[in-house]
C-alpha positions as CSV (number, residue, x, y, z in Angstrom):
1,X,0.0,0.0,0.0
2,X,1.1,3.3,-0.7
3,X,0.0,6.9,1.3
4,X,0.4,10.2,1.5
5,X,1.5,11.5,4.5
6,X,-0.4,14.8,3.4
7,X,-3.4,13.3,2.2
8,X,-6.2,15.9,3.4
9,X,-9.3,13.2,1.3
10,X,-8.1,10.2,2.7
11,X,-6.4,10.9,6.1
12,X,-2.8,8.8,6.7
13,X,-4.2,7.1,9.5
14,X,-6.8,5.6,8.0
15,X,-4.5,4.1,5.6
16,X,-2.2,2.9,8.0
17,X,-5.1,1.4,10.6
18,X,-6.4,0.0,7.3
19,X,-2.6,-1.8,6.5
20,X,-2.9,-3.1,10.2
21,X,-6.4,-5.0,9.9
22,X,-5.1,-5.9,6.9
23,X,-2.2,-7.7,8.2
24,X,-4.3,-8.9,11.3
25,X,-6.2,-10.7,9.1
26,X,-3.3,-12.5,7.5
27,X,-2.4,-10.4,4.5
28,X,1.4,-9.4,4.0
29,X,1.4,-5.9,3.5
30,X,4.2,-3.1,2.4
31,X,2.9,-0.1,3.8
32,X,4.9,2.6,2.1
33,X,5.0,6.3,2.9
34,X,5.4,9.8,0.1
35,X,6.3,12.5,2.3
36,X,4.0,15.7,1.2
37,X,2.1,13.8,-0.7
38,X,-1.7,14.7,-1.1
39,X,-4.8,13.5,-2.2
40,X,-2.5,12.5,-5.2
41,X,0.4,10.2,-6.9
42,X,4.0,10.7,-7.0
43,X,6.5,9.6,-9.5
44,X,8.0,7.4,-7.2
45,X,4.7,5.6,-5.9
46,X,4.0,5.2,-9.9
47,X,7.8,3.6,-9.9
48,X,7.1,1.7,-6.8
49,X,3.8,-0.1,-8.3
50,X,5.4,-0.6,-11.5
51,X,8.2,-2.4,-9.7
52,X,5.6,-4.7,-7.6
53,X,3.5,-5.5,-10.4
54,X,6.8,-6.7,-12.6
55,X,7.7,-8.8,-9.9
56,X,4.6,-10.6,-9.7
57,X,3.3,-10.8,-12.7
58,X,4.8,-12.7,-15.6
59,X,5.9,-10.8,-18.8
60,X,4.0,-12.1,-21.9
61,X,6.1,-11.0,-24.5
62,X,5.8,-11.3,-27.7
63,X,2.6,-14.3,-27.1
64,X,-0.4,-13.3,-28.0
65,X,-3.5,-12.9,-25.6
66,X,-5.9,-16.4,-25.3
67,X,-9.1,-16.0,-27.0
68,X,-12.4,-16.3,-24.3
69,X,-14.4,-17.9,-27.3
């Protein structure tokens, strides 16, 4: 998960006492902080999901898509 510590929509607590229950309830959770970051996304957030989603999902390459016929 990623937050804005300067998040005046969604306050910073609420996303952190939301990483808690979810890591009460079993799910392993990254709870990452922007600094000044606001009701918003930061280059490094955008850099930081890109980097989670590569390592968990597999790159297709060049295969084409299956068909849901």
């Amino acid at each position: 998960m990623g937050h804005g510590d300067a998040d005046p929509v969604v306050r910073y607590e609420w996303g952190q006492a939301t990483s808690k229950v979810l890591q009460e309830w079993g799910w392993n959770v990254d709870f990452k902080t922007y600094k000044g970051l606001p009701h918003s996304a930061a280059p490094q957030e955008i850099n930081d999901l890109e980097r989670y989603i590569k390592e968990r999902v597999p790159d297709l390459g060049d295969k084409p898509l299956p068909s849901k016929a």
